[in-house]
N, C-alpha and C positions, 0 to 999 in steps of 0.2 A: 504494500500500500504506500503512496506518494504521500511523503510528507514536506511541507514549508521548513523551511531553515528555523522558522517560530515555532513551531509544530514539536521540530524534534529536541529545542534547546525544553521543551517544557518536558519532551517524555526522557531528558536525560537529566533531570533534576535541579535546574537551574531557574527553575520559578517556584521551590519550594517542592516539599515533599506530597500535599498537598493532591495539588494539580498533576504531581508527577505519577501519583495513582491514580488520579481521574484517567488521563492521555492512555497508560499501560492499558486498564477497561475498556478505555475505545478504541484502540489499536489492536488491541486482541479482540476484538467483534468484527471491527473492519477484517483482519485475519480469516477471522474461521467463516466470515459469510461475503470471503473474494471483497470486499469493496474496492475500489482503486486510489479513496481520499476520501478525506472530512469535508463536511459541508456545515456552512454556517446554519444556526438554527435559528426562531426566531424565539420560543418561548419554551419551557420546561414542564413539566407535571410531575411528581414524583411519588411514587408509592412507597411503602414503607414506612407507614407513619402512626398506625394502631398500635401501643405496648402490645396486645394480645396476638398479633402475627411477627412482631419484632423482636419482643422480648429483651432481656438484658443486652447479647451478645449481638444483637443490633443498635439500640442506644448506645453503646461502648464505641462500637465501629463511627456514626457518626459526631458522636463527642470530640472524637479524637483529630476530627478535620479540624484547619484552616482555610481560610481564606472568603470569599466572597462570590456570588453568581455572577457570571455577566450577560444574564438573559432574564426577563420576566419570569420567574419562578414562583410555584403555589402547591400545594401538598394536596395528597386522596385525599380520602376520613379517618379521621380520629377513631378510637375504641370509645368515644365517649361525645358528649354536648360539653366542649369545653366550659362552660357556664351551667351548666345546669345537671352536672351529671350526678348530683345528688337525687335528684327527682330521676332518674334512670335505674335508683339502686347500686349504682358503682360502687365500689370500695374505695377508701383513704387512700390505701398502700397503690391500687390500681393507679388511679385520677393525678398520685404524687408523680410517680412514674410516665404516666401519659404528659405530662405536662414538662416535665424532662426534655422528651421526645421535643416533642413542641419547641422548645427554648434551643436546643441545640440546630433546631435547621432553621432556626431565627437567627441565632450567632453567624451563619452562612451566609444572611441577606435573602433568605427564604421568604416570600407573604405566607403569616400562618392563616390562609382561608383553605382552611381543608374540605377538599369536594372532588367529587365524581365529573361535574359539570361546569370544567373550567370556562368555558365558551360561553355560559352566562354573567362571568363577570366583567364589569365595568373597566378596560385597558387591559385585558386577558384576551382579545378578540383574534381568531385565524381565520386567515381570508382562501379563497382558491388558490392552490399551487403553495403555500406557502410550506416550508420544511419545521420540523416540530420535535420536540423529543418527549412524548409522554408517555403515559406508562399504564392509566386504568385503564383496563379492558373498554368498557364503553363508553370512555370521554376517544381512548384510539380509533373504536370503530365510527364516532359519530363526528371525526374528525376529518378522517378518512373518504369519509364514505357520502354525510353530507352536507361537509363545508366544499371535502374537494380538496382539504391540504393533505400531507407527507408526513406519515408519522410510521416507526415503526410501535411494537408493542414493546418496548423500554422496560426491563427490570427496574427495581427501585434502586442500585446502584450506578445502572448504565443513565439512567436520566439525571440523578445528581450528576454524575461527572460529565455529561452533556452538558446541564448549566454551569458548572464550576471554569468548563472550558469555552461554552459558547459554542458546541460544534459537537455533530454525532459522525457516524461514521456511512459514509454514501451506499446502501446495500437494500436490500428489499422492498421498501412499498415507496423507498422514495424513485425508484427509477422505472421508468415507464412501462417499460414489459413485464414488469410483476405486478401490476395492476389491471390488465385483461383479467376478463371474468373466462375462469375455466369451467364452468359448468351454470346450467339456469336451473331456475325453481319456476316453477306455475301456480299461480294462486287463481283457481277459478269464480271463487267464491266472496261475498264480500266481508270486509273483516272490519272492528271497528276498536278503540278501547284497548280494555285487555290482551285484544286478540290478536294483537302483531305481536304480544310477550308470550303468546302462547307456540303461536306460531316461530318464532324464532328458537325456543326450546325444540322443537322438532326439528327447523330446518338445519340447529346449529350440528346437532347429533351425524346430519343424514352429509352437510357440507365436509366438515372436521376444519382444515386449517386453509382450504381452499378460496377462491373469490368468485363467490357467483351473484349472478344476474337475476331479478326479479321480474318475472311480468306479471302483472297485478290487474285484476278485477275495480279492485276500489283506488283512495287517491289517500293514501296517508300525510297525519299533519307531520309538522316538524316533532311533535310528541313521539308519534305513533315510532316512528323512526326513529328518536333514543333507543324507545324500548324493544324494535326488533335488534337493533344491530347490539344492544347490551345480554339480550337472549341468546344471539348467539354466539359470541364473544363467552360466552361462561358456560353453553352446554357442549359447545365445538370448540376452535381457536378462528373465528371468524373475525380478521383486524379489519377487511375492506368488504363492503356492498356494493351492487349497484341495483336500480330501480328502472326498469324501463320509463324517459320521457319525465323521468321524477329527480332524480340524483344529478350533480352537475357534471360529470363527468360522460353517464349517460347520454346527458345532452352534448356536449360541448364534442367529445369525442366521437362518440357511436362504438359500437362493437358487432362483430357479427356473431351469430348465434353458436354457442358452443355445442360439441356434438354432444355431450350429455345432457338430460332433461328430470328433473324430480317433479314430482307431480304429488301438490299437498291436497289433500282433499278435507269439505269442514267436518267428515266424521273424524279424522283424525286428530284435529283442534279441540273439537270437541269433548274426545277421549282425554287432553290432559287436564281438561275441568273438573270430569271425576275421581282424579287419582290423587290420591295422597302418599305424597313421596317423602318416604323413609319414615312411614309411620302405619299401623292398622286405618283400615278403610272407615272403620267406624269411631275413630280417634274426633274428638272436638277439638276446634281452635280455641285457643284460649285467649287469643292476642290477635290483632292485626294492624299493619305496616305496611307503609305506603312510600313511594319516594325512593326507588332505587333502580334507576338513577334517580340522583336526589329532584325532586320539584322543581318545576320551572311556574313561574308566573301565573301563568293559564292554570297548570295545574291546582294550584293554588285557589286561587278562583272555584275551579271547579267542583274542591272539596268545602270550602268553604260554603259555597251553594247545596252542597246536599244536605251538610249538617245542621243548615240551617235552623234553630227553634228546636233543636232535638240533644236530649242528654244521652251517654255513652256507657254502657253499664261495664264493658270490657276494654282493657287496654285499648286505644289506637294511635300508633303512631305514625308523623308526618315527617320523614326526613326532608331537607331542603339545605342547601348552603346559607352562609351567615348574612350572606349579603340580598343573595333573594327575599329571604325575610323580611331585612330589616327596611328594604324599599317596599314591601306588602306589609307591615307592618299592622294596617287593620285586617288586612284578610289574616292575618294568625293569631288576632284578636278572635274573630269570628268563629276560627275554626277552635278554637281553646275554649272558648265558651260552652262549647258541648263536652268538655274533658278530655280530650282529646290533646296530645303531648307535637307539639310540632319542633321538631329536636334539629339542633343545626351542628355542623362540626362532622357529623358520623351517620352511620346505618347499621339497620340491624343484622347485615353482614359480619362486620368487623366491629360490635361493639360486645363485650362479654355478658351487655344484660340482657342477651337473646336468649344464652342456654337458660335461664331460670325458667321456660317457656315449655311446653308439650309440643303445643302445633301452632302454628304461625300462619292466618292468612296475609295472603299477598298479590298482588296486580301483577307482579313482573315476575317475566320469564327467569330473568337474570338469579333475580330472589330466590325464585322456586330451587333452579338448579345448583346454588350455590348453600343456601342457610340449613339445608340436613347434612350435608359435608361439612362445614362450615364451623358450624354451629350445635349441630346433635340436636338438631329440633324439627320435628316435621314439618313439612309443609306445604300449604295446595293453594292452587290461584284462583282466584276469582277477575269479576269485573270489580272498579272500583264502588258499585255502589254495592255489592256482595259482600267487600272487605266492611262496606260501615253496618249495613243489615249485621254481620255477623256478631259485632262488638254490641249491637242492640240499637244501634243510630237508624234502623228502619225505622216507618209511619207505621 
């Protein structure tokens, strides 16, 4: 791999030990996946940021860095509602620890807004074509897929040292012939809601790490599309989509039809309504959670109009980032008023107050396929006005 005379005075340790590990990590990626040279990036995501999936021997590791980002940088979710994770149930020892976490990729020049859905914040924005280095499953795939920028799927060490150097390494989704769709899906039927989260658990299984092409019956919003492509980013390795006549690449490029074909049909969608994964059939929800990926505005909204004038007799939670929040500020007034916990910082993926849970309803694909691995807790999806019926938010 070609490196700048700047390039290699950093990976011979001449800008600090630091950076001189960042460079090693991305010269050993560029390495093992051919790239020919580093490319500038524009902004960073970084995972690893829950104590509960990093534990000690990951807080150690980033403690021990120097230096500074030189890229917009912003972290996943937390294990917790940095503000509020007493009303979560947290533990002391946990919360002390998470906040560690926190502090140390703030000494970096980190922004501590940890989310799933960096593209909703205010100066975090990626445009078409643009090159990126992040790291959650469904902020990569909806990045990807459709904004239309250049992301690979980033470890949580490879996109810290992408921001520490300003640059990843030039190899997979940023160069253009790994971005054909190798294979299509057919969606005959119309789908609405829930039902691109269900749908993407099936098609993630049936794709695996491949990039295929949709052709669609119906016309998804910008929502709908989070939650297919975070569905299947977590039940497949699905980094890029495309959407016939819907996705900008779709447009802008074209592709011609690959010779494979999957063919989703709605009794199959259907089928993962009834099942409860990683639990007995006749297992009750005891909880339900909303927001993974975390809430967007609309979202917001939307929940906040169901719960309307209605009290919650069972847990419901509302993940969203810190920032969506606090510019909705009365819609999670709204939605609180029925009891209802709208939790920012985290989800109930990576937060430890999921296992105290049996069964967990949920809207997202993403959810489904990850919180019984995850988490040790069942779980079955509904739509979202299922998720609040279920808690008792029904008329």
């Amino acid at each position: 791999m070609y490196l700048t005379k700047e390039e290699e005075r950093t990976l011979n340790g001449e800008d600090g030990e630091t950076l001189q590990k960042a460079m090693e990590i991305l010269v050993a990626l560029g390495d093992i996946y051919g790239a020919d040279s580093l490319i500038p990036v524009k902004s960073a995501q970084i995972a690893g940021v829950s104590y509960k999936t990093i534990g000690d021997a990951g807080l150690e590791w980033i403690s021990d860095l120097n230096g500074k980002v030189k890229v917009p940088s912003i972290l996943n979710p937390a294990g917790m509602d940095m503000q509020r994770w007493q009303d979560m149930g947290i533990e002391p020892d946990f919360a002390e620890k998470q906040v560690e976490v926190i502090k140390a990729y703030e000494s970096l020049g980190i922004r501590s807004m940890c989310t799933c859905t960096p593209y909703y914040l205010e100066g975090f924005s990626a445009t078409y074509g643009d090159h990126l280095a992040w790291s959650e499953s469904s902020a990569v795939s909806y990045a990807n897929s459709v904004i239309g920028a250049r992301t690979n799927r980033e470890g949580g060490p490879s996109a810290l040292s992408a921001a520490l150097v300003g640059k990843t390494a030039n190899y997979g989704y940023h160069l253009d012939e790994n971005r054909v769709p190798t294979v299509s899906v057919t969606i005959e039927c119309e789908l609405s809601g829930s039902d691109y989260g269900a749908l993407g658990y099936l098609a993630g299984k049936d794709v695996g790490n491949r990039v295929p092409i949709f052709y669609m019956a119906s016309t998804p919003s910008p929502d709908n599309l989070k939650a297919l492509g975070a569905a299947m980013a977590a039940s497949g390795a699905v980094a890029l989509y495309h959407i016939e006549d819907i996705t900008p690449e779709a447009q802008k490029v074209g592709f011609e039809n690959p010779a494979e074909n999957i063919v989703i049909e709605r009794s199959q969608i259907d089928e993962v309504y009834e099942e409860i994964i990683g639990g007995n059939d006749d297992l009750e929800c005891d909880i339900a959670a909303v927001g993974c990926p975390h809430c967007s505005a609309d979202e917001l909204e939307n929940i906040a109009r169901l719960l309307e004038s209605k009290s919650i007799e069972k847990e419901l939670w509302v993940c969203t980032s810190r920032e969506v929040a606090e510019k909705n500020a009365e819609l999670v007034k709204q939605i609180e008023q029925s009891g209802a916990k709208v939790l920012c910082d985290t989800c109930m993926v990576v937060s430890p107050a999921t296992e105290g849970h049996n069964c967990m309803m949920v809207n997202s694909g993403k959810a489904l396929a990850y919180v019984p691995g995850m988490c040790k807790v069942a779980a079955k999806i509904g739509s979202l006005e299922e998720c609040i019926n279920k808690v008792g938010g029904g008329n």
